[in-house]
C-alpha positions as CSV (number, residue, x, y, z in Angstrom):
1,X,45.0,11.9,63.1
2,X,48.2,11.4,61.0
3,X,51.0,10.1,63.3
4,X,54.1,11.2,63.7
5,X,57.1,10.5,61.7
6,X,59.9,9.4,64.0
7,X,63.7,9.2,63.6
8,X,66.0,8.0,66.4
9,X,69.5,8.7,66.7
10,X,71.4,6.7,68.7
11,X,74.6,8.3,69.6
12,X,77.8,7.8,71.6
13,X,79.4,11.3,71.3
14,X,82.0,10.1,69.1
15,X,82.9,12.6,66.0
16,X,80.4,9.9,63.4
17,X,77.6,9.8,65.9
18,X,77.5,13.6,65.5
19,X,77.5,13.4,61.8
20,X,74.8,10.7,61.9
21,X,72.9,13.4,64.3
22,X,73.4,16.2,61.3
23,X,71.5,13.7,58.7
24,X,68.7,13.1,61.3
25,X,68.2,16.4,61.7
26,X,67.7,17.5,58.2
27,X,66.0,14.6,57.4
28,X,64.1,15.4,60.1
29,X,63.2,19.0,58.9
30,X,61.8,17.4,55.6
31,X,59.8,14.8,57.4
32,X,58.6,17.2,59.9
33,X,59.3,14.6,62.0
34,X,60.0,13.8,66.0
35,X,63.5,13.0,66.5
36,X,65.4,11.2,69.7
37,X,68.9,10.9,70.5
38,X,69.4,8.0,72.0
39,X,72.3,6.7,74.4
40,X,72.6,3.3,76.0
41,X,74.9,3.7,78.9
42,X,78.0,1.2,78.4
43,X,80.7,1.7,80.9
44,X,83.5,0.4,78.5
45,X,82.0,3.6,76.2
46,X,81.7,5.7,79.3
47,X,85.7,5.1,80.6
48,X,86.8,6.7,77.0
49,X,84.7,9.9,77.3
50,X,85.8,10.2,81.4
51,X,88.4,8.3,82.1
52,X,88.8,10.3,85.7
53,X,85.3,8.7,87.0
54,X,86.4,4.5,86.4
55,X,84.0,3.9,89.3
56,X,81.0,5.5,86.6
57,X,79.5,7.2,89.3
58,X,78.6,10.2,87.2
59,X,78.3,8.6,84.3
60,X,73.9,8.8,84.0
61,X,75.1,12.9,85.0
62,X,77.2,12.9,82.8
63,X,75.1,11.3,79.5
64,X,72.3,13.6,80.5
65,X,74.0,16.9,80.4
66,X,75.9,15.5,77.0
67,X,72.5,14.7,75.4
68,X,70.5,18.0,76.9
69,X,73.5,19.7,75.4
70,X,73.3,18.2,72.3
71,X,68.7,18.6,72.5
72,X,69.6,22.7,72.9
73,X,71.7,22.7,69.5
74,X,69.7,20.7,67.1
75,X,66.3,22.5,68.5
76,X,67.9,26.0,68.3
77,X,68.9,24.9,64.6
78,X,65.7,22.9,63.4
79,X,62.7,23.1,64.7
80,X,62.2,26.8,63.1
81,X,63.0,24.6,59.6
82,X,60.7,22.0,60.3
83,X,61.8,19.3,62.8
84,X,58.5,18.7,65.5
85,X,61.1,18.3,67.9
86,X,64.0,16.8,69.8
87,X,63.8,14.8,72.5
88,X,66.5,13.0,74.8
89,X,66.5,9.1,76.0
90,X,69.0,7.1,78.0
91,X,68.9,3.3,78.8
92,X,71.4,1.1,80.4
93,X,72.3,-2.3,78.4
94,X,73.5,-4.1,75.3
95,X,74.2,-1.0,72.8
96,X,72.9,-3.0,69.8
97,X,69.7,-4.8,71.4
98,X,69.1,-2.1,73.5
99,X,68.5,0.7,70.5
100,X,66.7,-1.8,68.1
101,X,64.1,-2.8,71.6
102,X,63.7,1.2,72.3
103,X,63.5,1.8,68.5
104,X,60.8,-1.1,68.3
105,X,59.2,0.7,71.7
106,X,59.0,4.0,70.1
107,X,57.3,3.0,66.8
108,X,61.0,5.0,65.0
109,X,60.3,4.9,61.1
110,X,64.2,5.2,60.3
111,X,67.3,4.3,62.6
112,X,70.0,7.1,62.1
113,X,73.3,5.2,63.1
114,X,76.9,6.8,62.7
115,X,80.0,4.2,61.7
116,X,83.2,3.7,63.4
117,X,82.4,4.1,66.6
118,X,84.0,5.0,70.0
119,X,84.4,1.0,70.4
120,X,84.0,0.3,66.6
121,X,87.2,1.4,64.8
122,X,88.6,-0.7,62.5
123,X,90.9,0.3,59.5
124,X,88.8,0.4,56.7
125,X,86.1,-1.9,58.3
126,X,82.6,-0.1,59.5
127,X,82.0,-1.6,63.1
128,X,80.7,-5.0,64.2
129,X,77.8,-3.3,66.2
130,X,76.8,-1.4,63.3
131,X,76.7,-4.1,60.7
132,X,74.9,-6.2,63.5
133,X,72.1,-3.2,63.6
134,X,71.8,-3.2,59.9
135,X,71.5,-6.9,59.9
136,X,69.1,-7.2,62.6
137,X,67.2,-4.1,62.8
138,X,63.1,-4.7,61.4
139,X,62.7,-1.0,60.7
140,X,64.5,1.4,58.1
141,X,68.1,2.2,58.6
142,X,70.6,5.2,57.4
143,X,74.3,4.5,58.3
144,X,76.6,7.2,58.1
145,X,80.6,6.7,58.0
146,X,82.5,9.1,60.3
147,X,83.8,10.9,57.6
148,X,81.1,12.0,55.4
149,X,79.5,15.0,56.7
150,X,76.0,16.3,55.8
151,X,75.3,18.0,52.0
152,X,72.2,18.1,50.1
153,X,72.3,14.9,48.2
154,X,71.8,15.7,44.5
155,X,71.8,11.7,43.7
156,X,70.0,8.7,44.9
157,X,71.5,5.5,43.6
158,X,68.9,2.6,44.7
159,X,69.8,-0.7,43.7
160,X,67.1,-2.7,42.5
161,X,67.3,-6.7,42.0
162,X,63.9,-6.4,40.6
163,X,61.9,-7.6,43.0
164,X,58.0,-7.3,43.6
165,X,59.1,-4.7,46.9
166,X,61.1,-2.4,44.8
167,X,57.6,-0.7,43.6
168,X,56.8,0.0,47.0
169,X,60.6,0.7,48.5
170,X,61.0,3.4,45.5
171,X,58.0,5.6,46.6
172,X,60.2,5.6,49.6
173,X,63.5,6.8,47.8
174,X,61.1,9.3,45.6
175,X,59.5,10.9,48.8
176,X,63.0,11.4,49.9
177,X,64.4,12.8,46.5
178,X,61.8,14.9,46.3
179,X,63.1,16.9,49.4
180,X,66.1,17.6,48.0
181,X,64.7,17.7,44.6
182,X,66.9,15.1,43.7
183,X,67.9,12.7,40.9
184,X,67.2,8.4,41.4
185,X,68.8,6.6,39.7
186,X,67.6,2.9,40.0
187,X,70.8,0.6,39.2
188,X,70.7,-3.1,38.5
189,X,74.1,-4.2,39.1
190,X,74.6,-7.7,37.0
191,X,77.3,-10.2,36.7
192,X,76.2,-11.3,33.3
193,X,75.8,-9.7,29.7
194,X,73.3,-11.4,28.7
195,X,70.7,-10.2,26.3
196,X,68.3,-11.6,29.2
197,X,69.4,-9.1,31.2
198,X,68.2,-6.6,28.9
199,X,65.0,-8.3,28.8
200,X,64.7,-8.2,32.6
201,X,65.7,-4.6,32.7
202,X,63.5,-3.3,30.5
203,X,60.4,-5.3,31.8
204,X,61.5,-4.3,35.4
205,X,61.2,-0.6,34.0
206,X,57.7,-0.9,32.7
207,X,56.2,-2.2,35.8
208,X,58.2,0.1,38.2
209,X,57.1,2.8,36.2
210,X,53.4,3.5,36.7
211,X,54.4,3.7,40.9
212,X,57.0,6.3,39.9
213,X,55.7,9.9,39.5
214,X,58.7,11.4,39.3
215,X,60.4,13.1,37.0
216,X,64.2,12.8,37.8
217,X,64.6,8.6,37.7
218,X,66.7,7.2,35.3
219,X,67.2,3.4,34.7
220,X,70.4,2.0,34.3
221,X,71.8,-1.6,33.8
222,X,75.4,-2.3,34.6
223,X,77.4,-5.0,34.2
224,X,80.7,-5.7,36.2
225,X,82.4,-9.9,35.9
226,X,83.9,-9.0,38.9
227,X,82.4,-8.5,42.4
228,X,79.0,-7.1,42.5
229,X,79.8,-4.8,45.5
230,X,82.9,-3.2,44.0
231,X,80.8,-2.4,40.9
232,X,78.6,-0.8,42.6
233,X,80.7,0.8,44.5
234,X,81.9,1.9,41.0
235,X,78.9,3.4,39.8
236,X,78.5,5.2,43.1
237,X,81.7,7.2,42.3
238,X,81.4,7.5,38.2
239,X,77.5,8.6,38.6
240,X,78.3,11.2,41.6
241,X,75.6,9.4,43.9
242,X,75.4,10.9,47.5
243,X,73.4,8.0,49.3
244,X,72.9,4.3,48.4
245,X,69.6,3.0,48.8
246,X,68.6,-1.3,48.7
247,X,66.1,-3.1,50.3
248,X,67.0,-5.6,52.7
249,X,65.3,-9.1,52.1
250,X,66.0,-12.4,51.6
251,X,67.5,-13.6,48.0
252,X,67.8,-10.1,47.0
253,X,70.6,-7.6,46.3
254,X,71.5,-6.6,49.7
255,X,71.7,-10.2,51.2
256,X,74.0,-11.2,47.5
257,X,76.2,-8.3,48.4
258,X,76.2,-8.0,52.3
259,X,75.4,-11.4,53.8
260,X,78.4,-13.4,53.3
261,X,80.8,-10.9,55.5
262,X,78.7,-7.9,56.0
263,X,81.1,-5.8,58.2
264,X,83.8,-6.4,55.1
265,X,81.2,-5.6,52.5
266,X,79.6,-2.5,53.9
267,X,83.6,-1.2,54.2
268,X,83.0,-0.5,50.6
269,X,80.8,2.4,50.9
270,X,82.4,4.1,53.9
271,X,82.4,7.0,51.5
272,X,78.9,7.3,50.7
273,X,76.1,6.6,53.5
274,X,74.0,3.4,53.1
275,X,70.0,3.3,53.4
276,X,68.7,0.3,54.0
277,X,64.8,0.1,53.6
278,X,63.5,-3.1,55.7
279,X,59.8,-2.2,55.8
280,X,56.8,-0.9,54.3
């Protein structure tokens, strides 16, 4: 019997947490998946939303009726395009541990987290909790800044550091793609201008290519002396991409560009949301 695909939410009402609920739920139509918004109860989160009740005593009322409210909208909307269903969660504790444990309990495929927060806003920074999910999380992750608001992505710009994983990770990014009958477009992002480079690229191209049946890929080598991040931030823009996609593993890409400070890194694509694939 073919389990279920499952996407959890994790929300705290805030305007980006909504928007992160909108991508879970198409997503969630194309997967035909089971999706759960998910709220851990933090009273610091709580005071903002009702700042009448300091003593919290409402305050597992009031998440309920917020989330059953929230249940009723995205099953009126989805399930009739797809989505299995919508189901509701609460648990009290640390917001970060506390959704990567119940996502772990779950079995969720892919993490749906908004950015900048109810406790997270920072000018041009995407939260510390958020970054600490991304950085901690052992299960696929789409973060979604506050201001970008659901459309049918017509590019998927993965970045590839050509790696043994990326064969694997890019029938991931194809599945997705194909939903949306998409374009990929598989980006190495190099400091050098080497003719090696070249080399690498090309030979990267020929093995990724028998896992690939897909029509709309193209391959594209860039080069940027600067920072790696800002040029791919770059290409995001020139190129039109609606989502970046990069695996998150040691040595690769991801850890080259995010490691070092990711809550400052990540602020470069607050524009565009971020997929990171952390498993197979």
């Amino acid at each position: 019997m073919e389990q279920d695909f499952i996407i959890l939410c994790p929300t705290d009402f805030s305007e980006c947490s909504l928007n992160a609920i909108e991508y879970a739920s198409r997503l969630g139509e194309k997967y035909r998946a089971k999706l759960i918004l998910f709220h851990v109860l933090n009273r610091e989160d709580y005071l903002k939303l009702s700042p009448t009740d300091p003593e919290g005593i409402h305050q597992l009322d009031f998440v309920k009726q917020k989330l059953k409210s929230l249940q009723r909208t995205v099953s009126e909307e989805c399930i009739t395009r797809g989505l299995k269903s919508c189901e509701i969660a609460v648990k009290e504790g640390k917001i970060v541990q506390g959704t990567l444990l119940f996502a772990q309990e779950v079995g969720a495929n892919l993490i749906v987290v908004g950015t900048e927060g109810m406790n997270e806003l920072r000018e041009n920074i995407i939260g510390s909790r958020t970054s600490r999910m991304v950085e901690q999380s052992d299960r696929d992750i789409l973060v979604v800044p506050r201001r970008v608001f659901f459309k049918r992505p017509r590019k998927l710009v993965y970045a590839s550091d050509y790696l043994e994983e990326d064969k694997l990770a890019i029938q991931k990014v194809v599945e997705v793609a194909g939903f949306f009958d998409a374009e990929i477009d598989l980006v190495h992002v190099s400091s050098s201008q080497k003719s090696i480079e070249k080399a690498l690229h090309q030979t990267m191209i020929e093995e990724v290519r028998p896992f690939v049946r897909y029509e709309k890929i193209n391959y594209v080598l860039k080069s940027f002396r600067d920072d790696l991040a800002l040029g791919l931030e770059n290409y995001i823009q020139v190129a039109k991409g609606d989502i970046l996609v990069t695996l998150s593993k040691k040595k690769t890409f991801f850890d080259q560009i995010f490691s070092k400070n990711l809550s400052k890194k990540m602020s470069y694509f607050i524009n565009k949301p971020l997929w990171v694939i952390k498993s197979f």
